[in-house]
MIDRENFI-277657 format. One record per residue (C-alpha): x, y, z; residue in one letter; chain; residue number from 1. Coordinates in Angstrom, 3 decimals, always signed. Example, Ala and Ser with C-alpha at 12.3 -4.5 7.8 and 13.67 -1.06 7.14 Angstrom:
<sites>
        u        v        w r c   k
  +12.300   -4.500   +7.800 A A   1
  +13.670   -1.060   +7.140 S A   2
</sites>
This chain:
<sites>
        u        v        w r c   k
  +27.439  +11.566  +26.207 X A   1
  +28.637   +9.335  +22.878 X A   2
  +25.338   +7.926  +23.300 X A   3
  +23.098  +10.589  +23.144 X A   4
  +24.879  +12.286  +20.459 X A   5
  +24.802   +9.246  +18.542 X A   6
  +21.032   +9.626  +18.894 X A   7
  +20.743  +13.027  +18.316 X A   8
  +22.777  +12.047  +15.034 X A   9
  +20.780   +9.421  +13.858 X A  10
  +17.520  +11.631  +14.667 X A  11
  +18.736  +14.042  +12.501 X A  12
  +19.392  +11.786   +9.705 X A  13
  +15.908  +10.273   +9.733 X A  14
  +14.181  +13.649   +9.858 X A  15
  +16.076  +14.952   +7.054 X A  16
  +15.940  +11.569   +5.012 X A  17
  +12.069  +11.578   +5.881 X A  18
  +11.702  +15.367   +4.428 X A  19
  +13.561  +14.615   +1.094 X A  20
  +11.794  +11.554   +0.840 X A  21
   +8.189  +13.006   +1.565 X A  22
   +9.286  +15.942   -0.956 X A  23
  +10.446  +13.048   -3.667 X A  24
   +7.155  +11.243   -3.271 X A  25
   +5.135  +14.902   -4.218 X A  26
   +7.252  +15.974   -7.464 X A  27
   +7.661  +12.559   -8.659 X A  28
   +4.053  +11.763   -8.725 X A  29
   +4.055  +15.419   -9.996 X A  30
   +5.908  +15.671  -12.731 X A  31
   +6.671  +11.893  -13.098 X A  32
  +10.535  +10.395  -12.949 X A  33
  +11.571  +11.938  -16.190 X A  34
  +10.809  +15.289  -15.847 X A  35
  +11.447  +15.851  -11.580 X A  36
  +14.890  +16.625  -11.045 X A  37
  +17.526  +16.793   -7.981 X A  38
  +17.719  +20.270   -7.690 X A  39
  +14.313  +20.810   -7.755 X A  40
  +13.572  +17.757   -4.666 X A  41
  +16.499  +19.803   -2.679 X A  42
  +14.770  +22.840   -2.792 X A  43
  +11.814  +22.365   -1.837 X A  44
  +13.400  +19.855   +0.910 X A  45
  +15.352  +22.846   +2.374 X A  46
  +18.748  +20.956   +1.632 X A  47
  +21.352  +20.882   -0.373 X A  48
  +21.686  +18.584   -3.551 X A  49
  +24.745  +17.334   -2.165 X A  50
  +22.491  +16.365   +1.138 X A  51
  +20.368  +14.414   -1.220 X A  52
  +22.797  +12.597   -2.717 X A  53
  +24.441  +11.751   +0.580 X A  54
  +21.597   +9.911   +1.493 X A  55
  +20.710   +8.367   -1.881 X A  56
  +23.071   +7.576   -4.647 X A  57
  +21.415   +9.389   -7.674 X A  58
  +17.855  +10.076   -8.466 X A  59
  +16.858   +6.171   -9.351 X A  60
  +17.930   +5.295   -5.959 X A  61
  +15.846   +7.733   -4.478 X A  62
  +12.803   +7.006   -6.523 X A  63
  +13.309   +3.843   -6.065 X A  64
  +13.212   +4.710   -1.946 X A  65
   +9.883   +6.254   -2.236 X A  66
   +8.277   +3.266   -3.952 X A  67
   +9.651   +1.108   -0.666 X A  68
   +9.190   +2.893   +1.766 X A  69
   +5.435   +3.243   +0.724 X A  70
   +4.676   -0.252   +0.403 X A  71
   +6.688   -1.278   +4.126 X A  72
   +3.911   +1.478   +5.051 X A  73
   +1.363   -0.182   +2.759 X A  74
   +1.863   -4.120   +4.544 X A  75
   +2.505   -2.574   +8.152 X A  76
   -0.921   -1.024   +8.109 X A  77
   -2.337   -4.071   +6.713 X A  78
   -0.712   -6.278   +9.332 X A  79
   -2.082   -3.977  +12.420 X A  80
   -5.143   -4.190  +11.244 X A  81
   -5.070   -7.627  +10.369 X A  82
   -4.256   -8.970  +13.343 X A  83
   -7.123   -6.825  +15.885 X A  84
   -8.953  -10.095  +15.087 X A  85
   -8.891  -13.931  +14.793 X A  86
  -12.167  -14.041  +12.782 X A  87
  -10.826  -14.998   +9.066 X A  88
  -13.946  -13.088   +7.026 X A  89
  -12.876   -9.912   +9.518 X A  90
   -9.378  -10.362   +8.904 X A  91
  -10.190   -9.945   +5.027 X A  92
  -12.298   -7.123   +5.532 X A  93
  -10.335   -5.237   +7.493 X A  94
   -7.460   -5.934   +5.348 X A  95
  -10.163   -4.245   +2.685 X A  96
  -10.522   -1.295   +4.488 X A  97
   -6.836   -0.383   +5.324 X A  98
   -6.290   -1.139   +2.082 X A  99
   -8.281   +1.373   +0.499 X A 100
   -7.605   +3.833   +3.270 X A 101
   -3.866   +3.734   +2.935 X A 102
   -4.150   +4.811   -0.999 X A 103
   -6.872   +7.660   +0.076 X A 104
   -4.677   +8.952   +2.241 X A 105
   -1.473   +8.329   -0.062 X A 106
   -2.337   +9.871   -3.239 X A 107
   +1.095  +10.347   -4.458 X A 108
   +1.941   +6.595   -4.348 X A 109
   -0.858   +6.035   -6.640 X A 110
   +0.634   +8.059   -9.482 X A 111
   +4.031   +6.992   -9.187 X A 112
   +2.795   +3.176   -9.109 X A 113
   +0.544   +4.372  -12.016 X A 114
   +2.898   +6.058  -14.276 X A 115
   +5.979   +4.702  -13.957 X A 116
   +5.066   +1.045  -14.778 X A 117
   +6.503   +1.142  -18.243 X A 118
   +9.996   +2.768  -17.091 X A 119
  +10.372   +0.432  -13.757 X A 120
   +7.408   -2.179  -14.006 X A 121
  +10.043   -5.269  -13.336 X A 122
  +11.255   -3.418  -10.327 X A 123
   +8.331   -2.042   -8.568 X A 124
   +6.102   -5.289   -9.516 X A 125
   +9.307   -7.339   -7.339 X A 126
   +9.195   -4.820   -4.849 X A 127
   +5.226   -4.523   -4.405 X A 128
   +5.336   -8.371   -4.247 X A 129
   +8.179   -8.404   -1.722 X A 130
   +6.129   -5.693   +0.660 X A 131
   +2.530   -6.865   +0.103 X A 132
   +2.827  -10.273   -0.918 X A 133
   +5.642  -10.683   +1.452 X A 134
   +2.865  -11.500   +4.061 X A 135
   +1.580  -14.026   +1.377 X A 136
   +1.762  -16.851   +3.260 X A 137
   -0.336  -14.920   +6.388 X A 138
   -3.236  -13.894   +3.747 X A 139
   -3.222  -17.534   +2.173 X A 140
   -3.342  -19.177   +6.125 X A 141
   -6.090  -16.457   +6.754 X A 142
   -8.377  -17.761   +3.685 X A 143
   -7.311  -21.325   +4.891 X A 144
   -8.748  -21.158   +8.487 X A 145
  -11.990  -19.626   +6.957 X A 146
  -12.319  -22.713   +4.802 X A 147
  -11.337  -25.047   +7.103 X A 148
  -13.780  -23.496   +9.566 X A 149
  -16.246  -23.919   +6.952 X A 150
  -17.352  -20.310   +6.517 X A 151
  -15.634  -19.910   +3.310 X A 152
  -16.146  -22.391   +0.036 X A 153
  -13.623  -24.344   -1.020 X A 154
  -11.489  -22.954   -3.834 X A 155
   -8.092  -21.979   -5.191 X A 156
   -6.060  -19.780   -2.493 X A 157
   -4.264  -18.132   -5.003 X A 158
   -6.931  -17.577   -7.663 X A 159
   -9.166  -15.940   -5.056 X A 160
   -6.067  -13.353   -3.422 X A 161
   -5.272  -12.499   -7.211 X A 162
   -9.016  -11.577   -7.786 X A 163
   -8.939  -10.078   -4.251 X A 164
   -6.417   -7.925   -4.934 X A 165
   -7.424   -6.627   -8.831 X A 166
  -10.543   -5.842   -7.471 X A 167
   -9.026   -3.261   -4.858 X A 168
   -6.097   -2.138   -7.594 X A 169
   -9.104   -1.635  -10.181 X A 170
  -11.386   +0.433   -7.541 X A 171
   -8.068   +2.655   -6.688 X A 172
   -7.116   +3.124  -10.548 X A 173
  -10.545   +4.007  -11.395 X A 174
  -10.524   +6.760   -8.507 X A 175
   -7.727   +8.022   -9.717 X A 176
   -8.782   +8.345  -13.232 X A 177
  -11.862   +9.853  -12.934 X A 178
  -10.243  +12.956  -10.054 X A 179
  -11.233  +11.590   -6.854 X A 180
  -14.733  +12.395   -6.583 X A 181
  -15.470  +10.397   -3.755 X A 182
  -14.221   +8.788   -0.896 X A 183
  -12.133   +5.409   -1.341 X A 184
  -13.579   +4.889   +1.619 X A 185
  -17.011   +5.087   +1.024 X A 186
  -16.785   +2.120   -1.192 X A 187
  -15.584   -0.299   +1.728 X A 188
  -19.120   -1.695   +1.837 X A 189
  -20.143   -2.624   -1.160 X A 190
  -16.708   -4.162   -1.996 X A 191
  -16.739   -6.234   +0.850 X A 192
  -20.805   -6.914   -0.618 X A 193
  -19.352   -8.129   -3.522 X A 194
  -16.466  -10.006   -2.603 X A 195
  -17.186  -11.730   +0.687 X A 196
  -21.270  -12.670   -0.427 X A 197
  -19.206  -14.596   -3.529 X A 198
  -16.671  -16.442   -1.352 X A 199
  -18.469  -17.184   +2.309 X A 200
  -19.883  -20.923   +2.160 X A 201
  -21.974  -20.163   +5.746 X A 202
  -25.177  -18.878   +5.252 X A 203
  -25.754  -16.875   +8.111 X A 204
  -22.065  -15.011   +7.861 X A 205
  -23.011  -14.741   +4.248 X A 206
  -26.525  -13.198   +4.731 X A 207
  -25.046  -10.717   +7.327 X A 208
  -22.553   -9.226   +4.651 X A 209
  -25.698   -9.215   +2.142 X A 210
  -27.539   -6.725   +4.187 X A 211
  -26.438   -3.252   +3.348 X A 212
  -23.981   -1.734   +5.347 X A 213
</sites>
């Protein structure tokens, strides 16, 4: 009996943690951190203040919550899709896609990681590298293999997943900016045009990805 109320417990936390933090994510990227305020996240929540500072110590903390819990989201989509295949130049575009998806379907992470660089941009930049970049060392043995396996050219590992990345961040800031127009989506193809035709060193993978999608 312990047990299951122990459960029940813990279910209850999580659902109510999840609803303040889904709430935080929408007035934050609302209103930015300045302006969005406890009492106004507890409202619309359906929970006390007091609830919401049981769970997070004061409103940095729980800004600071939304920012993580999006990018953990952000690197375990990445991964699944990542690993549905042990072709390198499939690994990267799939990577690509989820990517692009993830931020389509995430809008409010995009404005908080927009417009709160200048009050947190030490913080979130450690924790966006500690999320995404924690899989570093997967994305650099992924570029690896296709080199060694000869379908991708020979260059700087670190040079190319910094231009990798910018390009994606750029696409993403620029949808954002202009009022999401279009589908993030519906840019997967000639991203992946761009990006893999410059890097693939075999000529037949490379003609494949040439030919419009």
């Amino acid at each position: 009996m312990r047990t299951k109320d122990t459960k029940k417990k813990k279910a209850l936390i999580d659902r109510r943690k999840t609803q303040i933090l889904d709430v935080a994510s929408l007035i934050f990227s609302k209103e930015g951190f300045a302006k969005a305020n406890t009492d106004e996240i507890a409202k619309a929540a359906n929970v006390g203040k007091g609830t919401v500072y049981h769970y997070f110590k004061n409103k940095r903390a729980l800004f600071l919550a939304v920012v993580d819990r999006g990018l953990e989201q952000l690197k375990g989509a990445i991964l699944i899709e990542a690993e549905k295949t042990d072709d390198p130049l499939e690994k990267i575009e799939n990577a690509m896609k989820t990517y692009l998806s993830f931020f389509e379907k995430n809008k409010n992470l995009i404005g908080i990681l927009i417009h709160e660089q200048s009050s947190f941009q030490k913080r979130i930049a450690k924790h966006y590298f500690e999320h995404y970049y924690g899989n570093v060392d997967k994305i650099k043995q992924t570029f690896r293999a296709g080199m060694d396996q000869d379908l991708i050219k020979g260059m700087d590992i670190d040079s190319v997943i910094s231009v990798y990345t910018s390009m994606l961040n750029g696409l993403i800031f620029m949808w954002q900016i202009e009022g999401r127009k279009y589908r993030l989506i519906d840019k997967v193809s000639i991203v992946t045009k761009i990006f893999l035709t410059g890097i693939i060193k075999d000529k037949k993978r490379r003609k494949e990805y040439e030919k419009e999608k």
